[in-house]
DSSP file (Angstrom, degrees, kcal/mol; ACC not computed):
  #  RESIDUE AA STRUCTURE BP1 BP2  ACC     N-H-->O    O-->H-N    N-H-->O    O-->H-N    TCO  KAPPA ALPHA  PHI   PSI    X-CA   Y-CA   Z-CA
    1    1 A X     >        0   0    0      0, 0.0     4,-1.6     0, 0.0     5,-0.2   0.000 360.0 360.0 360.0 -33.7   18.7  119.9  125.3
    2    2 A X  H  >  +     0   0    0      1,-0.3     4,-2.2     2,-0.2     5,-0.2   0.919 360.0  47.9 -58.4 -43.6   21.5  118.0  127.4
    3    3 A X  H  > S+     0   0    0      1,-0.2     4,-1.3     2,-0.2    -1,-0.3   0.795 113.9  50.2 -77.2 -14.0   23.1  121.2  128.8
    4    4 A X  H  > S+     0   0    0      2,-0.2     4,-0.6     1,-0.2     3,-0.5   0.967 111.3  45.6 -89.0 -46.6   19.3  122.6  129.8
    5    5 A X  H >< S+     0   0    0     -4,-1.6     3,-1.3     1,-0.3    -1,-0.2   0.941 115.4  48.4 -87.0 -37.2   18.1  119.5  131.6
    6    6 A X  H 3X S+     0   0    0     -4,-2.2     4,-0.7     1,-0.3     3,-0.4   0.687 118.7  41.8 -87.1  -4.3   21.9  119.4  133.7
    7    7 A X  H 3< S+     0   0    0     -4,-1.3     4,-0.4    -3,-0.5    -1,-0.3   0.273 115.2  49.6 -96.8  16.5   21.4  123.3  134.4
    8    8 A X  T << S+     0   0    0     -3,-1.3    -1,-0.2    -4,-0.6    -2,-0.1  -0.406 116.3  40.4-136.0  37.8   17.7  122.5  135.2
    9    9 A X  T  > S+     0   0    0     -3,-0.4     4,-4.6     3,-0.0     5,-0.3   0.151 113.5  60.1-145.1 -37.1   18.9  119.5  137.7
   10   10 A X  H  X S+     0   0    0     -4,-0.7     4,-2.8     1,-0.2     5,-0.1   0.976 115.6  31.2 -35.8 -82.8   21.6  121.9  138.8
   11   11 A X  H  > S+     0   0    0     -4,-0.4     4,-1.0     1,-0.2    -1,-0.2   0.727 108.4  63.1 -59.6 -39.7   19.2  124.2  139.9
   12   12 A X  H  > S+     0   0    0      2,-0.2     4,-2.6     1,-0.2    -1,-0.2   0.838 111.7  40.1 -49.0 -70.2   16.5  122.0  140.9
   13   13 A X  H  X S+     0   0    0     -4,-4.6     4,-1.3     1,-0.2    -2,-0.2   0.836 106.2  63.8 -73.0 -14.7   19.0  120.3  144.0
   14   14 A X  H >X S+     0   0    0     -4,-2.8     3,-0.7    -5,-0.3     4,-0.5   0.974 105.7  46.2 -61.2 -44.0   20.3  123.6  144.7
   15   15 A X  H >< S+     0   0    0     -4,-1.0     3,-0.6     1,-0.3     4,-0.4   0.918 123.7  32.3 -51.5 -45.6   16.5  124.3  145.7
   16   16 A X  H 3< S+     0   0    0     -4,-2.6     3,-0.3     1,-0.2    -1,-0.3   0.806 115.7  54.2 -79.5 -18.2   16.2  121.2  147.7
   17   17 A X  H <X S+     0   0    0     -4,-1.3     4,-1.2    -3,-0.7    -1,-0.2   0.230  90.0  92.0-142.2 -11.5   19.9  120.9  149.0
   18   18 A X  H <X S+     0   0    0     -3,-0.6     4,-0.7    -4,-0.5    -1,-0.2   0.893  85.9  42.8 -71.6 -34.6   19.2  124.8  150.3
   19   19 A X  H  4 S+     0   0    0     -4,-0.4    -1,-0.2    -3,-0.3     4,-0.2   0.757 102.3  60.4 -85.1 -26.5   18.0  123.7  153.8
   20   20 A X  H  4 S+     0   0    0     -4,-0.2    -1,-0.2     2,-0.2    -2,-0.2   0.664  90.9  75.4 -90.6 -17.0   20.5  121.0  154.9
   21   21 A X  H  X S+     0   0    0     -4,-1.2     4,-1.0     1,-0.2     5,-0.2   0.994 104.4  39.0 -42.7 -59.1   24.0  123.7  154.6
   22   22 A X  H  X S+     0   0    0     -4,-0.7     4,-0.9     1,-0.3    -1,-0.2   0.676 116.3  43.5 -80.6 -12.7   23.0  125.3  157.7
   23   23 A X  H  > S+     0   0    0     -4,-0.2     4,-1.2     2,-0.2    -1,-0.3   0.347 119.9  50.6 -98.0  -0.7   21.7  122.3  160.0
   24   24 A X  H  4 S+     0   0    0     -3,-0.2    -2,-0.2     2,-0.1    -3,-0.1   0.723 115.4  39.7-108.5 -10.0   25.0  120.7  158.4
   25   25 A X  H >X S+     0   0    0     -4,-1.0     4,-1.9     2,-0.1     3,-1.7   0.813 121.8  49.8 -90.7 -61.7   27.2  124.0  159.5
   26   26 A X  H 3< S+     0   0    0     -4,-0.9     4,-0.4     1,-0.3    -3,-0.1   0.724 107.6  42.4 -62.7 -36.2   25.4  124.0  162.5
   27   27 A X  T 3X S+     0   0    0     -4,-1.2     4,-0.8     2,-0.2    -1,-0.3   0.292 117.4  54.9 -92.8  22.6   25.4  120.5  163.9
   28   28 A X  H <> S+     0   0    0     -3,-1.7     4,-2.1     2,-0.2    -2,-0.2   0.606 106.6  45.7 -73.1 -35.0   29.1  120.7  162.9
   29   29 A X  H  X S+     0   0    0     -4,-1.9     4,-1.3     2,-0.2    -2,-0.2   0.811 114.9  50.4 -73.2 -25.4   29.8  123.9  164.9
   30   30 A X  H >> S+     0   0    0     -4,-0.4     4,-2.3    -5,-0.3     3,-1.0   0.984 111.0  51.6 -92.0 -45.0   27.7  122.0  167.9
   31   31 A X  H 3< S+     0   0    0     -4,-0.8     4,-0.2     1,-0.2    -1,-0.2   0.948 108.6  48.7 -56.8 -47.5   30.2  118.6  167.4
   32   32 A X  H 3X S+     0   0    0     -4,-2.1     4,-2.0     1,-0.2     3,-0.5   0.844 113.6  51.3 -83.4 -13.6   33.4  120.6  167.6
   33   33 A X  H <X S+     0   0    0     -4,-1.3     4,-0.8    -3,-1.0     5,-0.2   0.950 106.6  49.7 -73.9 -55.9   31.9  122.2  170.7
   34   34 A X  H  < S+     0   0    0     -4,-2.3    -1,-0.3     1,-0.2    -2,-0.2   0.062 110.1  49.3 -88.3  53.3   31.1  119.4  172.3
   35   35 A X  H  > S+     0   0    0     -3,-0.5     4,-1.9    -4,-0.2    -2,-0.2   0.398 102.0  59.7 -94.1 -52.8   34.3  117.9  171.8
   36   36 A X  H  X S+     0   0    0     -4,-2.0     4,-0.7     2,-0.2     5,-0.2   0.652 111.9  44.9 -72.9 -17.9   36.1  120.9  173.0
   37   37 A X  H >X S+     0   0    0     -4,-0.8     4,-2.0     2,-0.2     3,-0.6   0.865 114.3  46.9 -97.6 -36.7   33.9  120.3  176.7
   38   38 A X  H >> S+     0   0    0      1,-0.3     4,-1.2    -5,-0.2     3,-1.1   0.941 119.7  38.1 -84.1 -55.8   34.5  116.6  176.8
   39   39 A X  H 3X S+     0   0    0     -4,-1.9     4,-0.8     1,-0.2    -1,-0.3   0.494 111.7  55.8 -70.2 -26.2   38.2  117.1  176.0
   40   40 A X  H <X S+     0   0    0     -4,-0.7     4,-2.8    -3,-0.6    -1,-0.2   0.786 115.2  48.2 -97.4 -40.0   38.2  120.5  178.5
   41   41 A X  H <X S+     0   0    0     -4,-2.0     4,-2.4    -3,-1.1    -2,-0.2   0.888 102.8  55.0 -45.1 -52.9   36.7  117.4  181.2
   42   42 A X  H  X S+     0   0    0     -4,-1.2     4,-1.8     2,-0.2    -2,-0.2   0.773 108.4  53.6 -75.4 -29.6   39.3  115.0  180.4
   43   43 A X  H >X S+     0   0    0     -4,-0.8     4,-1.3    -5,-0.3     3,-0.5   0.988 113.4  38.7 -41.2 -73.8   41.9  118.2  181.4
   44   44 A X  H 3X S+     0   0    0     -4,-2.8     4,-1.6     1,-0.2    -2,-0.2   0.800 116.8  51.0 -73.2 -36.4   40.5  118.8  184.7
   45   45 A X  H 3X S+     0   0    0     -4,-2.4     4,-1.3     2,-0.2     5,-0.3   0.845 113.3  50.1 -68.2 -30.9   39.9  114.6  185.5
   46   46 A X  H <X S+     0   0    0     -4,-1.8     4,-1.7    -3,-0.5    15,-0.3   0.928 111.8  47.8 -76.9 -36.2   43.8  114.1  184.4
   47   47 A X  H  X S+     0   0    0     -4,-1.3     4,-1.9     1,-0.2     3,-0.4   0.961 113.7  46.3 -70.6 -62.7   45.0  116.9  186.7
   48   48 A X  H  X S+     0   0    0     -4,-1.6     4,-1.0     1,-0.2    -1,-0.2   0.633 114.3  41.8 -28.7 -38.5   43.2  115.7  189.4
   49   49 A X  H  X S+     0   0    0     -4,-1.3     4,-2.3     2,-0.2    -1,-0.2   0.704 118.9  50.4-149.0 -51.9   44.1  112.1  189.2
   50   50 A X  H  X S+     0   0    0     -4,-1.7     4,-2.3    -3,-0.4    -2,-0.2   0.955 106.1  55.9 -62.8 -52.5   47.8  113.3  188.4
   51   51 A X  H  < S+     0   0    0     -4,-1.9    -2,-0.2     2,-0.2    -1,-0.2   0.906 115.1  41.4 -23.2 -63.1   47.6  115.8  191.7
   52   52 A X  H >< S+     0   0    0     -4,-1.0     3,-3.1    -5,-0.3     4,-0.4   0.997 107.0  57.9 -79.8 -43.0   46.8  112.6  193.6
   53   53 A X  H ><>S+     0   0    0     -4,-2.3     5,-2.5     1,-0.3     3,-1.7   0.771 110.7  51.3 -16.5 -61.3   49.3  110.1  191.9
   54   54 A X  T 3<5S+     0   0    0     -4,-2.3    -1,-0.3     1,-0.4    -2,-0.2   0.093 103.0  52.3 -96.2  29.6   51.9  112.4  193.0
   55   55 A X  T < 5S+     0   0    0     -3,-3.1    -1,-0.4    -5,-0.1    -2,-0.2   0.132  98.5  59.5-118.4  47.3   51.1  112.7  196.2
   56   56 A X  T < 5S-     0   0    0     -3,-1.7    -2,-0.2    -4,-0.4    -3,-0.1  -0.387 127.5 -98.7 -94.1  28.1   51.1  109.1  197.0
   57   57 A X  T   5S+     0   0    0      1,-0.2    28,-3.7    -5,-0.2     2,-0.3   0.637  86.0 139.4  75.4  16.6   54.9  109.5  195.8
   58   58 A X      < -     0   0    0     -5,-2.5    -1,-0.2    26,-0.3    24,-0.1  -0.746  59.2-111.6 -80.8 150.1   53.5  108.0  192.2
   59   59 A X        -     0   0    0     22,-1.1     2,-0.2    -2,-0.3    -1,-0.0  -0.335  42.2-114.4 -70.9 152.5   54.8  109.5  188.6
   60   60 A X        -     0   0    0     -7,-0.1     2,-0.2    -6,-0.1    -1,-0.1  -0.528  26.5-102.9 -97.6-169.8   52.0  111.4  186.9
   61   61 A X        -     0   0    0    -15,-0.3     2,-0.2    -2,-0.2   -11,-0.1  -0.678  32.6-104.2-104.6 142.0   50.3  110.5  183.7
   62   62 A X        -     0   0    0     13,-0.4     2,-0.7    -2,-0.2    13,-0.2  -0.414  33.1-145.0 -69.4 142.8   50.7  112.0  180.4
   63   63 A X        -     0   0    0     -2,-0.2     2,-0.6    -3,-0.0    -1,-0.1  -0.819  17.7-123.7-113.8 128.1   48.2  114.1  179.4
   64   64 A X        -     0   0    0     -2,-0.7     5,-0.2     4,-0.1   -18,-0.0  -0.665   7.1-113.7-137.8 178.4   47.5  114.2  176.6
   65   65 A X     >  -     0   0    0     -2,-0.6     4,-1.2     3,-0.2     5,-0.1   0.192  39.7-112.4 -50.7 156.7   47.1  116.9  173.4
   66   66 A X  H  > S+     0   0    0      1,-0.2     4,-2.4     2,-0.2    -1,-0.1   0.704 118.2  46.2 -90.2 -19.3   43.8  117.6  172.1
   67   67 A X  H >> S+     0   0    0      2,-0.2     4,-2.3     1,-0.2     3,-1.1   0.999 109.3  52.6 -69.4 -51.1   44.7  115.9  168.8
   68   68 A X  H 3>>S+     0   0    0      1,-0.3     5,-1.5     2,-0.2     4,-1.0   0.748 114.7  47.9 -32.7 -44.0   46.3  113.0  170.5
   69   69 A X  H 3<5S+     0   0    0     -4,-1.2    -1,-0.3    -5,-0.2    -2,-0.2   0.836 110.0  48.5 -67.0 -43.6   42.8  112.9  172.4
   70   70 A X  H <<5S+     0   0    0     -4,-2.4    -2,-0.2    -3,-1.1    -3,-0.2   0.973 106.0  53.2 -30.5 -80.5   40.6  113.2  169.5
   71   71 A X  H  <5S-     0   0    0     -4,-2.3    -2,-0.2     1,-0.2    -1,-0.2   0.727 113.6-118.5 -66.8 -19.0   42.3  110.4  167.3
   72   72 A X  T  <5 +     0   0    0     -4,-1.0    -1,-0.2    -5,-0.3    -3,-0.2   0.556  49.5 170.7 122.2  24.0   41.7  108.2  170.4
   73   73 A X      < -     0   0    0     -5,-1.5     2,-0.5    -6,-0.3    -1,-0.2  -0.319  30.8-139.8 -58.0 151.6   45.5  107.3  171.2
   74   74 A X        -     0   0    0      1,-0.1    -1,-0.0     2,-0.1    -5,-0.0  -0.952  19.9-176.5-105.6 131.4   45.7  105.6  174.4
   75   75 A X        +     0   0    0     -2,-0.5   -13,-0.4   -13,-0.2    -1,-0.1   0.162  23.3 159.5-131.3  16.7   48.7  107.1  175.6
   76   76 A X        -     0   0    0      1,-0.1     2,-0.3   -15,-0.1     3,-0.1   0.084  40.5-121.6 -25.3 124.5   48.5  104.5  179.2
   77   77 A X        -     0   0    0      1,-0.1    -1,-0.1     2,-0.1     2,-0.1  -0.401  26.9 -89.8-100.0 171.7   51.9  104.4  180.7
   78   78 A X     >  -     0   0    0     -2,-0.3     4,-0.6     1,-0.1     3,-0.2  -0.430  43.2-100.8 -81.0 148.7   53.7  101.6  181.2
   79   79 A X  H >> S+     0   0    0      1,-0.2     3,-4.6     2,-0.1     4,-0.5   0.893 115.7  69.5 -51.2 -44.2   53.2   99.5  185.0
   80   80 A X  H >4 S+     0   0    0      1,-0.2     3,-3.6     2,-0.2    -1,-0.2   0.705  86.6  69.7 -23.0 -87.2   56.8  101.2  186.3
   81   81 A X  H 34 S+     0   0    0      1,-0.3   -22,-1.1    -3,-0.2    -1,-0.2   0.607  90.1  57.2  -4.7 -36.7   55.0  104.1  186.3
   82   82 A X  H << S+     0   0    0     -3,-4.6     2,-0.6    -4,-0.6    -1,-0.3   0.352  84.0 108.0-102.6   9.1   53.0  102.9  189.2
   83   83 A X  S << S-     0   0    0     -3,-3.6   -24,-0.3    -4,-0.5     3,-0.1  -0.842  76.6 -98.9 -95.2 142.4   55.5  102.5  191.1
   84   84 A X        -     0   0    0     -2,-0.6   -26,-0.3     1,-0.1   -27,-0.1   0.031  43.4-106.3 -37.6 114.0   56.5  104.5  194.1
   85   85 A X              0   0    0    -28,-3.7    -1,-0.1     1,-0.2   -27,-0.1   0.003 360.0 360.0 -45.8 123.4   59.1  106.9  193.7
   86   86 A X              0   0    0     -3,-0.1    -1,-0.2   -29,-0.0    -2,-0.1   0.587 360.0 360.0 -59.5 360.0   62.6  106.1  195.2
């Protein structure tokens, strides 16, 4: 009687549980996507901003990788940096 009612509970959330795989694969696929665009953003705003640093004779800033971006490191360089080049 134990094993029927835990293959009958089994089955029972497989029924219910059917509809949330795919909106949970789907708004997973749509997070890593937009992820990949704000990160693809953060490219093109760091070369830019690096473009001008070095030509107002400043070092540029690291940019950095997409895990390094992800986990949130702040990867801010230290004030030297912002100084003119000799």
């Amino acid at each position: 009687m134990k094993s029927s009612l835990k293959y009958l509970g089994v089955a029972f959330s497989a029924f219910l549980l059917s509809g949330c795989l795919p909106v949970l694969v789907g708004g997973a696929i749509y997070n890593s996507t937009a992820k990949r665009e704000a990160y693809s953003k953060y490219l093109t705003e760091s070369q830019k901003n690096n473009t001008d640093r070095e030509v107002k004779g400043l070092k540029p800033i690291k940019v950095m990788s997409y895990d390094e971006w992800e986990s949130g490191q702040n990867l801010a360089t230290s004030p030297e940096a912002d100084k003119p080049k000799s």
